[in-house]
C-alpha positions as CSV (number, residue, x, y, z in Angstrom):
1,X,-58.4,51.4,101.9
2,X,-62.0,51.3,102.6
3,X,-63.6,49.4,105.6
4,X,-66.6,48.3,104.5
5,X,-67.7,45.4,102.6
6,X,-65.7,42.5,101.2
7,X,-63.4,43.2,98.5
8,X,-63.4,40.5,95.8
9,X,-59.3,39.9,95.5
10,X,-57.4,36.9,94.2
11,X,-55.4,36.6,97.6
12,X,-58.8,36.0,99.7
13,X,-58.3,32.1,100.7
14,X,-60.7,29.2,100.3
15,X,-63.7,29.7,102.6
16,X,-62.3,26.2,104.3
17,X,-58.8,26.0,105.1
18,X,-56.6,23.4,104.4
19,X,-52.7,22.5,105.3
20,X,-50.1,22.4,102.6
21,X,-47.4,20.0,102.1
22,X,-44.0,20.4,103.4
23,X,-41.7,23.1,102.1
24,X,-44.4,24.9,100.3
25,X,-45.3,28.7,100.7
26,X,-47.6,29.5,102.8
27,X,-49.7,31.9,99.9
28,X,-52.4,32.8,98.2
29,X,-53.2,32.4,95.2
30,X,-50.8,28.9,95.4
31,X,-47.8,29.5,93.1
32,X,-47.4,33.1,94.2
33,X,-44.1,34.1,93.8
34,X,-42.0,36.2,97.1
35,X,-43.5,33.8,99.8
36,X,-42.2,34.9,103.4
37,X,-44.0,31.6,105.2
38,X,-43.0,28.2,104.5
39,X,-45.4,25.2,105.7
40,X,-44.0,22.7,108.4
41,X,-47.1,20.3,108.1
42,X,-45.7,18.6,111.5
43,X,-44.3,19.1,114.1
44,X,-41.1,17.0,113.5
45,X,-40.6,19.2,110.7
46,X,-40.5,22.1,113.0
47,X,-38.0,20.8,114.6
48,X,-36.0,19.6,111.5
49,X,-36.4,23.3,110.1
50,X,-34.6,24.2,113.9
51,X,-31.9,21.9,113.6
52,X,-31.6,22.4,110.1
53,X,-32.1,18.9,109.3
54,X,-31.8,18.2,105.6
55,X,-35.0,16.3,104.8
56,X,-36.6,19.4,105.8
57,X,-34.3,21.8,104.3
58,X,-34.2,19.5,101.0
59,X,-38.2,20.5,100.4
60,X,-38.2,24.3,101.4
61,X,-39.3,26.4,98.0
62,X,-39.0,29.5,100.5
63,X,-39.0,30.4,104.3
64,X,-38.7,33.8,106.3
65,X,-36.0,35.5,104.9
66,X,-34.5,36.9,107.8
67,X,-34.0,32.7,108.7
68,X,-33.4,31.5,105.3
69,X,-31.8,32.7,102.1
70,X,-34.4,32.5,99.6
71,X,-34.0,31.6,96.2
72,X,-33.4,34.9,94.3
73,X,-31.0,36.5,97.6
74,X,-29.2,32.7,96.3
75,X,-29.0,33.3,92.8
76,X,-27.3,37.0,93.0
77,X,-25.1,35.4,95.7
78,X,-23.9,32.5,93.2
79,X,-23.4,35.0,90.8
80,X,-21.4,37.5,92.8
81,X,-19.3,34.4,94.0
82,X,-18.6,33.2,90.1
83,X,-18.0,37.0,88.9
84,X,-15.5,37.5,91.9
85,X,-13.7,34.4,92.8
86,X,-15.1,31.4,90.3
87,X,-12.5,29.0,91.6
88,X,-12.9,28.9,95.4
89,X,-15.3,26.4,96.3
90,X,-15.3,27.1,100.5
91,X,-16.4,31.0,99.9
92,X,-20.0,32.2,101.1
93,X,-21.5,35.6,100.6
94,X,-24.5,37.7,101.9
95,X,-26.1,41.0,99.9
96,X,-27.1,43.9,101.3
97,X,-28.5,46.8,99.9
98,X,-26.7,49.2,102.2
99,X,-22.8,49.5,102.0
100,X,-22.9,50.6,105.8
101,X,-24.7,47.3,106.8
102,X,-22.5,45.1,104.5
103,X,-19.5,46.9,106.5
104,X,-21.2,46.0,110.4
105,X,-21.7,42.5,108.8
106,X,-18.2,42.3,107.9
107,X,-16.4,43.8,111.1
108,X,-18.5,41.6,113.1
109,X,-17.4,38.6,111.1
110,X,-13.8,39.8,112.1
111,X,-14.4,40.5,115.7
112,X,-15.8,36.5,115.9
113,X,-12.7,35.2,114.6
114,X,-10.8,32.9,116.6
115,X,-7.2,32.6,115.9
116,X,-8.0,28.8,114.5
117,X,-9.9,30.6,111.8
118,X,-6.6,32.9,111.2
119,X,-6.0,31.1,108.3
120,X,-9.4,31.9,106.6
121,X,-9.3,36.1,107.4
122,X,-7.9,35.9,103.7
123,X,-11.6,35.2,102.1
124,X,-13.2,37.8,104.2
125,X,-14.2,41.1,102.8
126,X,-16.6,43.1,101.4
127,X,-17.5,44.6,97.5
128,X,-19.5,47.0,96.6
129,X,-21.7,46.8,93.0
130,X,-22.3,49.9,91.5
131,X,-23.5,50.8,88.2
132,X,-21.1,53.3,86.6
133,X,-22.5,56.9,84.9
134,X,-21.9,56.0,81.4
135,X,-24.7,52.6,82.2
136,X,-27.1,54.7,84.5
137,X,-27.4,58.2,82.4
138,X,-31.0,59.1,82.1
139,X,-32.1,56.2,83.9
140,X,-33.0,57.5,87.8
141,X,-33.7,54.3,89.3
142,X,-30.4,52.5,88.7
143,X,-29.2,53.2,91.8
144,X,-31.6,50.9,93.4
145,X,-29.0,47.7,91.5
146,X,-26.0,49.1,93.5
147,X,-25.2,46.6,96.5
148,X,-22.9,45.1,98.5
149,X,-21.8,41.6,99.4
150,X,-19.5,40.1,102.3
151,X,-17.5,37.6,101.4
152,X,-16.4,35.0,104.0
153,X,-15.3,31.4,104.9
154,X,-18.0,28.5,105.2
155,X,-16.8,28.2,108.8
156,X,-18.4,31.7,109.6
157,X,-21.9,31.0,108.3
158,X,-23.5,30.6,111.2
159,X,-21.9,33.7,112.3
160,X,-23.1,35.7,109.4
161,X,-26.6,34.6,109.3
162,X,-27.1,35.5,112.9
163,X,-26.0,39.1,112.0
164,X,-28.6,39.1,108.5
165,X,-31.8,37.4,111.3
166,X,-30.9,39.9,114.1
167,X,-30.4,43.3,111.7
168,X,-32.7,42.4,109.1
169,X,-30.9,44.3,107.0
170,X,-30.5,41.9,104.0
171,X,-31.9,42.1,100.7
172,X,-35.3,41.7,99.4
173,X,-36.4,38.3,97.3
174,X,-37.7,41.7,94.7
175,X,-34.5,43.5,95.0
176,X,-32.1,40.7,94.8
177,X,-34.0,39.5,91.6
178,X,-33.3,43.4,89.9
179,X,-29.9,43.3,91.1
180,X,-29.1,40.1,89.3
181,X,-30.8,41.2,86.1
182,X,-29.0,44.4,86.3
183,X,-25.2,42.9,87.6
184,X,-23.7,42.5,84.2
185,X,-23.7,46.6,84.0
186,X,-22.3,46.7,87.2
187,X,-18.4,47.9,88.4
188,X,-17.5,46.0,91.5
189,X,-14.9,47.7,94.1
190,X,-13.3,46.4,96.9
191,X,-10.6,47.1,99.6
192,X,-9.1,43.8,97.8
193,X,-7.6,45.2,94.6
194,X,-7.8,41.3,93.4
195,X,-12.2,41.6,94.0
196,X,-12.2,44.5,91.6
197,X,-13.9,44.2,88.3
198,X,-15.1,46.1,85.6
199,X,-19.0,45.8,84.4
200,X,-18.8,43.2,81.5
201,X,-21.6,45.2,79.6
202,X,-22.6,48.5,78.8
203,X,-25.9,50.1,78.6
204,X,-27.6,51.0,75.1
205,X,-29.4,54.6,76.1
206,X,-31.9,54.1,73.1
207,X,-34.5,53.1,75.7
208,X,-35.0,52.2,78.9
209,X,-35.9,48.5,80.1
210,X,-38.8,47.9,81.8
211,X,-37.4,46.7,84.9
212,X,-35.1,50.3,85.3
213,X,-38.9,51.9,84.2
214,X,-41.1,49.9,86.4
215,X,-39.0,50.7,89.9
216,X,-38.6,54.1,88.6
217,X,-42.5,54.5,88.7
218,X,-42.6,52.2,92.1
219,X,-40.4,54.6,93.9
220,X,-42.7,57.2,93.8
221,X,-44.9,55.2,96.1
222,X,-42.9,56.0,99.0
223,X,-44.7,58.9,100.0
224,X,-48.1,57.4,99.9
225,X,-47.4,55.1,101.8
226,X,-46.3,56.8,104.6
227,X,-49.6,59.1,104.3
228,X,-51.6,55.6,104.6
229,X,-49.7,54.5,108.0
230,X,-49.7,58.3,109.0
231,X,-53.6,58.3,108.7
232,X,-54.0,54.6,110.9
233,X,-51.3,55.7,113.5
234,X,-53.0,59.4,114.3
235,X,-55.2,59.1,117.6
236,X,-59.1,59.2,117.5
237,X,-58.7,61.6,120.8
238,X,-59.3,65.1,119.1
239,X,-57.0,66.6,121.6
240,X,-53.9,64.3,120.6
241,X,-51.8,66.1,117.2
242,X,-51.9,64.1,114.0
243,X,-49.5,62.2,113.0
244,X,-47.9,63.6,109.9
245,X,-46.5,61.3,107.2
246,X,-42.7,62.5,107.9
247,X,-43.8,61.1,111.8
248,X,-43.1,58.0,109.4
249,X,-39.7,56.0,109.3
250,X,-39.7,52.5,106.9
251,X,-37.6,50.5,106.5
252,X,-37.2,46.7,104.6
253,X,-38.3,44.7,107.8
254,X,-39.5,44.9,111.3
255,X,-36.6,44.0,112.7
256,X,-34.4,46.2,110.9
257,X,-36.7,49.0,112.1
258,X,-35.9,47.9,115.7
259,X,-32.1,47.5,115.5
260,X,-32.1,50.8,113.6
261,X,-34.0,52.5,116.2
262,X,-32.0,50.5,119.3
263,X,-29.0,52.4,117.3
264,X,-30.4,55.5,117.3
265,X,-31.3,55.5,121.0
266,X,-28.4,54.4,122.4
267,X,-25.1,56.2,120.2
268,X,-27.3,59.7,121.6
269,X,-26.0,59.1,125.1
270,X,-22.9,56.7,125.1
271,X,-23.0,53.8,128.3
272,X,-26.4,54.1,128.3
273,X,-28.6,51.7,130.0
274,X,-32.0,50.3,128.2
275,X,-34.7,47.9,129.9
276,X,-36.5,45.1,127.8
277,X,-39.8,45.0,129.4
278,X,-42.4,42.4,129.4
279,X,-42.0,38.7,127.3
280,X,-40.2,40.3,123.9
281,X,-39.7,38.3,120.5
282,X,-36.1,36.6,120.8
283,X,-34.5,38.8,118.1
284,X,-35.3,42.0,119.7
285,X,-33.9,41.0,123.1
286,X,-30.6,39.6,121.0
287,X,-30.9,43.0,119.3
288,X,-30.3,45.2,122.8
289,X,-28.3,42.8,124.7
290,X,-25.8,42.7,121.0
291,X,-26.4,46.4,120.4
292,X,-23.3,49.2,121.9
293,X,-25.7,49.6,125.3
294,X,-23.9,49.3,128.0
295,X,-26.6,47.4,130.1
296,X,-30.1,45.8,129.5
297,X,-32.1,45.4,132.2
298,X,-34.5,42.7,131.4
299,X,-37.7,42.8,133.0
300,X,-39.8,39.6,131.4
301,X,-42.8,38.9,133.0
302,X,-43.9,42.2,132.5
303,X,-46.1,42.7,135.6
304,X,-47.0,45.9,137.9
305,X,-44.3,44.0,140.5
306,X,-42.4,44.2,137.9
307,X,-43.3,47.7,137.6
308,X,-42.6,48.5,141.3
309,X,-39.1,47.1,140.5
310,X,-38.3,49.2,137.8
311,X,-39.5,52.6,139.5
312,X,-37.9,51.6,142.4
313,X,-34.5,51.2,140.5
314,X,-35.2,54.8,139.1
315,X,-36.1,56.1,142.4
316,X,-32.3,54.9,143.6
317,X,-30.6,56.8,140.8
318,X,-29.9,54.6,138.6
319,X,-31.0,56.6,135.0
320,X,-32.0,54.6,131.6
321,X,-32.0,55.7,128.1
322,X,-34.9,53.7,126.9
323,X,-37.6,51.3,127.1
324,X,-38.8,48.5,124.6
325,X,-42.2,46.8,125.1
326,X,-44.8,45.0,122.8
327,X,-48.3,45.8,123.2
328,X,-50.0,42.5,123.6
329,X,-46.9,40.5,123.6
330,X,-45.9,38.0,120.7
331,X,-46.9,34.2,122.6
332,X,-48.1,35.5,125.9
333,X,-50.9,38.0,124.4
334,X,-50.6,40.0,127.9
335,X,-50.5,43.9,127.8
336,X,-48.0,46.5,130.0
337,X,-49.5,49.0,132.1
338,X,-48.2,51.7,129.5
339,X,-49.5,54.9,131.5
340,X,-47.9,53.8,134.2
341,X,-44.7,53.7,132.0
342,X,-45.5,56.9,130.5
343,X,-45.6,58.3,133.3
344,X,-42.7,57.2,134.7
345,X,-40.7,58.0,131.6
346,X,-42.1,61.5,132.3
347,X,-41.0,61.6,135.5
348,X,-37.5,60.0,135.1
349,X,-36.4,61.4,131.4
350,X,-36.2,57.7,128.9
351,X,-37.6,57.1,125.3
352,X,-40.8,54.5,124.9
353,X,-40.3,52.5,122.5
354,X,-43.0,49.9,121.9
355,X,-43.6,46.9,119.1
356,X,-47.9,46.9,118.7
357,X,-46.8,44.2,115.4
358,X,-49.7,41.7,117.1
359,X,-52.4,43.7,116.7
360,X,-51.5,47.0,115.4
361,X,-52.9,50.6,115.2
362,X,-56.8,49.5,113.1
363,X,-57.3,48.2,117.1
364,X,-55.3,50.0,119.1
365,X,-55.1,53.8,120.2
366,X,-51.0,53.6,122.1
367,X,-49.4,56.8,120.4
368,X,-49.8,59.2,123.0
369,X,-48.3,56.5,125.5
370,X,-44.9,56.1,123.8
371,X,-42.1,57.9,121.8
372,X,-41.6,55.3,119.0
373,X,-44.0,52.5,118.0
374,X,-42.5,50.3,115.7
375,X,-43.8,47.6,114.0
376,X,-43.5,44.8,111.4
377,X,-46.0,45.6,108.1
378,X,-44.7,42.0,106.9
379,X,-48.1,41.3,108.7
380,X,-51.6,42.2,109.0
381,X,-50.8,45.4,107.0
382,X,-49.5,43.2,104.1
383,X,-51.8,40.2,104.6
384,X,-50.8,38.8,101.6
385,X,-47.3,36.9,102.6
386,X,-45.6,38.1,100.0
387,X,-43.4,40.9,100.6
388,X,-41.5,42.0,104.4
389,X,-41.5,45.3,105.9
390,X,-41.3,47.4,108.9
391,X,-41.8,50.9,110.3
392,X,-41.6,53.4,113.2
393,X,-44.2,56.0,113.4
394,X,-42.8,58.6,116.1
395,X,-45.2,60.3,118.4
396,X,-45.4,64.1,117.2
397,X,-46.0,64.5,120.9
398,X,-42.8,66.4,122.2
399,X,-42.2,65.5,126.1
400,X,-38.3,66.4,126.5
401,X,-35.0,66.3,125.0
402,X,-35.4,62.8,124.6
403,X,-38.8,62.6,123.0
404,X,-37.8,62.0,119.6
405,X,-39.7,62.6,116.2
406,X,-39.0,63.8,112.9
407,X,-38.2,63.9,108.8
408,X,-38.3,60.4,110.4
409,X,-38.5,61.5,113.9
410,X,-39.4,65.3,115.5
411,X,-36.9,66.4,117.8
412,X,-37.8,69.1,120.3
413,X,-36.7,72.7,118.6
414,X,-36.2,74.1,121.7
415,X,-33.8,71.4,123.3
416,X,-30.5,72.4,123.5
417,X,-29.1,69.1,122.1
418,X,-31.3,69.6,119.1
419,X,-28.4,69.3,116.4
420,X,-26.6,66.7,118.1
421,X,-29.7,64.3,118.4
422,X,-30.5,65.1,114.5
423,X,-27.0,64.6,113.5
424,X,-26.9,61.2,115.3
425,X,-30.1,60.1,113.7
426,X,-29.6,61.6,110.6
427,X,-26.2,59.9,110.2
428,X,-27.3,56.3,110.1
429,X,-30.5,56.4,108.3
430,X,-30.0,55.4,104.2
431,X,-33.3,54.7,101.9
432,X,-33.0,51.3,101.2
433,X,-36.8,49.5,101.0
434,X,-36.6,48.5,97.3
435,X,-39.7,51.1,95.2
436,X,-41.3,47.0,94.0
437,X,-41.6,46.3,97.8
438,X,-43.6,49.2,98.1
439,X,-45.5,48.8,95.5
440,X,-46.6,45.7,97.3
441,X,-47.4,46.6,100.0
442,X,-49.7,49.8,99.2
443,X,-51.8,47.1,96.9
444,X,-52.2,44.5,99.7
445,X,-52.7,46.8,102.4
446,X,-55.6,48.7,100.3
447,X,-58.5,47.0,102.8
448,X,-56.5,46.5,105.9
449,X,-59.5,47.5,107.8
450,X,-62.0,45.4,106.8
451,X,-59.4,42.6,107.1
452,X,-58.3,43.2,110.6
453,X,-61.9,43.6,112.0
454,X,-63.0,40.6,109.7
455,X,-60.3,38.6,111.6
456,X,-60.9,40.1,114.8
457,X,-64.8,38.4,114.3
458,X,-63.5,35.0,113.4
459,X,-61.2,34.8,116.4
460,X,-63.6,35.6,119.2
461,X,-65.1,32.2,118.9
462,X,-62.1,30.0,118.6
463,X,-61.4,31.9,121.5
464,X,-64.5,30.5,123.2
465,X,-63.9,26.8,122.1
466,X,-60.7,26.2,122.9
467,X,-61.1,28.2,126.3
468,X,-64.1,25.4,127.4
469,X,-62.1,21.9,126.3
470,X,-60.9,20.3,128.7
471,X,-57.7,18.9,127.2
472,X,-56.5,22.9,126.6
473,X,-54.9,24.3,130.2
474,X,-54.7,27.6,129.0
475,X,-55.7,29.8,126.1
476,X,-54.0,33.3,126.2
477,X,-55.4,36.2,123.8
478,X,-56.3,40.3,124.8
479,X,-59.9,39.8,125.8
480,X,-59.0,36.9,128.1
481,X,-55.8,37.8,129.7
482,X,-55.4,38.7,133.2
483,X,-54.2,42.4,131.5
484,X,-57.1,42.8,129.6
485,X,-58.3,46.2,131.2
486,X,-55.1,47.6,130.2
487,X,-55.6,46.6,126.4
488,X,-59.3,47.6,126.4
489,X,-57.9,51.1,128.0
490,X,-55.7,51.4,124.6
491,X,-58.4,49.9,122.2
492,X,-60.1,52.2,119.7
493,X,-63.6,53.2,119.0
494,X,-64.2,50.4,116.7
495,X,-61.0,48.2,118.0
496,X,-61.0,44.6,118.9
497,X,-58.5,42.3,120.3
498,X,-56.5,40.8,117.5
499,X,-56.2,38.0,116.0
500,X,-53.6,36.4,117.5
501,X,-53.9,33.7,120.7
502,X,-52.0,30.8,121.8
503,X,-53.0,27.5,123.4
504,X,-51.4,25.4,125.8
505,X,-52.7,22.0,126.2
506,X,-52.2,20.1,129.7
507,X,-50.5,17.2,128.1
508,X,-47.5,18.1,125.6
509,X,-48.2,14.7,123.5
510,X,-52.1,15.9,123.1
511,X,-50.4,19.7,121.9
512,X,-48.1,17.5,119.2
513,X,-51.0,15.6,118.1
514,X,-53.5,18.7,117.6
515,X,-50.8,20.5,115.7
516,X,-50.4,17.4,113.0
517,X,-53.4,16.9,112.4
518,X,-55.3,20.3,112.2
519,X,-55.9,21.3,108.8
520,X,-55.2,24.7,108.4
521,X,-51.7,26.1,106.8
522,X,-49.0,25.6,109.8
523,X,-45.0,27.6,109.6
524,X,-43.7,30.5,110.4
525,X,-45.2,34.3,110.8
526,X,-48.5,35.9,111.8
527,X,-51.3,38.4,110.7
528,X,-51.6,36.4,107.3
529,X,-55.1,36.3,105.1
530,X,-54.9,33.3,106.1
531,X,-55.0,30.8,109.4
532,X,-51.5,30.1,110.7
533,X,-50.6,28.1,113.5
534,X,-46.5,27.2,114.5
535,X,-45.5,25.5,118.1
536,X,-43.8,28.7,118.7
537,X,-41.0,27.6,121.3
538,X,-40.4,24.8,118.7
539,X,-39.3,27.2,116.3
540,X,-38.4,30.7,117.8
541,X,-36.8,29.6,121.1
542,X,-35.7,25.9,120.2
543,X,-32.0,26.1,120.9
544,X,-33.1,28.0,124.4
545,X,-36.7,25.7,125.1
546,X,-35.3,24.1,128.4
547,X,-35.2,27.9,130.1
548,X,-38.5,29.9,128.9
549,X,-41.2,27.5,131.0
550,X,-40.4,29.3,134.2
551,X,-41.7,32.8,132.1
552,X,-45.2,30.9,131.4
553,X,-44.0,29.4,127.6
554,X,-44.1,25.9,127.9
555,X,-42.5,23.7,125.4
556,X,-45.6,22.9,124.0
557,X,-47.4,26.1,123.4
558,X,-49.2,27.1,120.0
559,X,-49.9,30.2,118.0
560,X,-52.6,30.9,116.3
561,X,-53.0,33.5,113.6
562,X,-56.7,33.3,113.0
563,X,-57.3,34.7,108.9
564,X,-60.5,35.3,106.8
565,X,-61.9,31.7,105.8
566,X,-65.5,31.4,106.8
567,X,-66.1,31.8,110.7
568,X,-67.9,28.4,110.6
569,X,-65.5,26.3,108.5
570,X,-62.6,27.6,110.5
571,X,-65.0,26.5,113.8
572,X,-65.5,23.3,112.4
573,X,-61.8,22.6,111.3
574,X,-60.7,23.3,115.0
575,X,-63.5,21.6,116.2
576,X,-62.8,18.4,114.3
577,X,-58.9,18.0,115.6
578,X,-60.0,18.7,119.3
579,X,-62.2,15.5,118.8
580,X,-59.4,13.6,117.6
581,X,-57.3,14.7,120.7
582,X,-60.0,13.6,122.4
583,X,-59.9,10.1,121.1
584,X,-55.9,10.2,121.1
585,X,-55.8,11.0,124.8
586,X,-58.5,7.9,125.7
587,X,-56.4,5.4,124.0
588,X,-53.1,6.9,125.7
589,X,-54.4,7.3,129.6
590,X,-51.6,6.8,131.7
């Protein structure tokens, strides 16, 4: 994981960048299999992908799999559905590696039913695939094919697939794959004594297949990568404890790290109230508004008024459990005062929890400042597009009761509520990232350095020519913000500002027209090798885009994830669309 000097890997991209056609992976090298970015070329086919419009849908060879059931999750889905009930046609099904998450799927499924949908409650349960000891005896990884599926009505999709986006809790593209390979030595149970089914095969013990013997030697890779996201979270302040690999929670994505952790939080002190500070991502504010918290307070603009507000509703009383933040914020690139929320979660007992996903702890030095920072490493840590996860890294910093840390998080030894805190934690946590996701991981993350600072460089000027056109309003990234002296009070040593900015042209029609014709790869995600750009309201807030303009997201608005094609090229590319906006605005003057 060394941060010097170039390393020569296949998933570099082309010094120039260069859009791909509709529906394929965003990925390098081309073809690689696992893609977790789709490219929408256009902006009409953002909005198709939205409205789920089928000439859109028709071309997608992937997409983010917490939005869209990828091929392999598919395939084990068409196979459970054909092992368990061939002949109904109108039954869907979602897989999930945890029986507990399957369950929360399943009841919320049944608390959404309307009493027109009575008649459907028959196709709705759950099964769990296991494989039986005489199949997994002297094989140690074959508890990685046990899952479980919920089975429902095609009139509760929508339903379903809001609970598999918001808890990120669904399989893995990697997983689902070994699962399917593995289902024919599987036993399935259910409460439904009709879904129950012997495995079809058994297992010859003569030797192992390589799939059972390559996640057996993947799992061990757990470990090491929690010392590699120990040794980037500990501070560079001398005084401030390291953090220590069991500081370390992962799980499959980012937002199943935050709905975990929002579960956590709250079931420790029940009615509790939680405050969403600042301009969050739209799933984590669905996560803590859905979650069993009795309030969220809601705080989005994220300013020191904002601030006042909040200290002033602690001064009256009124106590909270927690606050969530992102340091800079996804879209809006603008940074909380977090010593001034530290502080005041000192002072009034509540649990910071902050999201640092834009640009992460190679540039930023938070720990001290917050309880829990979570964070997606489907990212920059990855790079590489290719795989999702996510992970908390508690602060080994004890403040009170309800500074938590430990095997995942460290609890204070001397609070009094020391057992009941573990026991709460302790109760909902289950291993589920799949050992191949891992594995993954560790190999694209092994010069996460060099890439962050590399793309750090080759933003700073992009920075600097969209700021000075004329057509562009606004460009919003850390160094620019009006909030920047509270990022540079966080940055470390050798941190810069990300890679991350988003424009907002003065005419929407001149933001349309930059988007469709700039060639660099254009969908869904961040932090890629690679240059990414996605009109973010178009996608993440489409089905709300008449309400966020009066928090500073226009309709029109673009992110751009700046990656590691030559500075100049990627100057020159940018360059080259604002010229034809140019000539696009001068033959449409109003």
């Amino acid at each position: 994981m060394g941060d010097t000097g170039q390393i020569a890997d296949p998933w570099m991209p082309p010094k120039t960048p260069q859009a791909l056609p509709l529906g394929k992976p965003n990925i390098y090298p081309l073809g690689e299999r696992h893609g977790v970015s789709v490219s929408l070329p256009t902006w009409d086919s953002v909005i198709g992908l939205s409205r789920k419009e089928d000439w859109v849908l028709d071309h997608l060879e992937c997409s983010y799999p917490r939005f869209y059931i990828n091929k392999p999750v598919r395939d084990l889905s068409a196979a459970v559905l054909q092992r368990a009930i061939a002949s109904e046609s109108n039954t869907r099904c979602l897989v999930f590696a945890s029986a507990d998450a399957a369950h929360k799927c399943l009841a919320a499924l049944r608390a959404s039913t309307t009493s027109a949908e009575d008649e459907d409650l028959a196709l709705l349960e759950s099964t769990r695939f296991f494989m039986p000891p005489e199949s997994a005896r002297d094989a140690t990884a074959c508890h990685w094919a046990n899952f479980s599926a919920v089975l429902f009505p095609f009139s509760l999709w929508k339903k379903a697939m809001a609970f598999w986006r918001d808890t990120g809790s669904g399989l893995s593209t990697r997983h689902a794959e070994f699962c399917l390979g593995e289902l024919d030595y599987l036993d399935c149970d259910s409460a439904d004594p009709a879904l129950r089914s012997p495995a079809p095969l058994k297992r010859c013990h003569r030797r192992t297949p390589q799939t059972l013997a390559s996640v057996q030697t993947a799992a061990a890779g757990m470990p090491k990568l929690k010392s590699i996201l120990a040794k980037l979270a500990t501070s560079d302040q001398p005084s401030e404890p390291v953090v220590h690999p069991d500081d370390v929670f992962l799980y499959p994505t980012g937002m199943n790290a935050i709905f975990s952790l929002s579960e956590c939080l709250c079931s420790i002190t029940p009615d509790s109230t939680v405050v969403a500070f600042g301009w969050l991502y739209p799933e984590t504010i669905e996560v803590l508004r859905g979650g069993a918290w009795k309030k969220c307070l809601s705080y989005k603009y994220g300013t020191e008024k904002e601030l006042d507000q909040l200290e002033n509703v602690l001064q009256s009383g009124k106590q909270i459990e927690a606050l969530f933040c992102e340091l800079p914020s996804n879209i809006l690139l603008s940074s909380p005062d977090l010593r001034r929320i530290r502080a005041l979660a000192d002072k009034f007992g509540f649990i910071v929890a902050c999201d640092d996903t834009v640009a992460g702890f190679v540039n930023l030095d938070a720990i001290a400042c917050v309880d829990v920072m979570v964070s997606s490493l489907t990212k920059t840590f990855s790079g590489a597009s290719n795989v999702t996860g996510g992970r908390s890294v508690f602060s080994p910093t004890i403040i009170d009761i309800r500074t938590l840390t430990s095997p995942s998080l460290v609890v204070n030894p001397g609070s009094p509520y020391r057992n009941t805190i573990r026991a709460a934690l302790s109760s909902k946590y289950e291993e589920t990232y799949f050992p191949l996701d891992i594995l993954a991981l560790i190999d694209n993350c092994k010069n996460v350095v060099w890439r962050v600072r590399q793309c750090n460089e080759n933003t700073l000027p992009l920075v600097d020519l969209l700021s000075s056109h004329r057509s562009i309003a606004t460009v919003h990234h850390p160094s620019t913000a009006p909030t920047s002296s509270l990022y540079q009070s966080l940055q470390r040593k050798n941190g810069g500002y990300g890679n991350v900015l988003s424009i907002i042209f003065h005419r929407p029609a001149s933001a349309e027209h930059f988007y469709n014709i700039l060639d660099v790869c254009k969908g869904s995600s961040f932090g890629t090798n690679f240059t990414l750009v996605i009109p973010y309201v178009q996608l993440a807030n489409y089905w709300k885009r008449e309400k966020v303009p009066k928090y500073g997201v226009p309709q029109h608005i673009i992110r751009m994830s700046v990656g590691l094609e030559d500075s100049d090229q990627l100057v020159a590319t940018v360059a080259r669309a604002l010229k034809e906006v140019e000539e696009f605005e001068s033959q449409n003057t109003a």
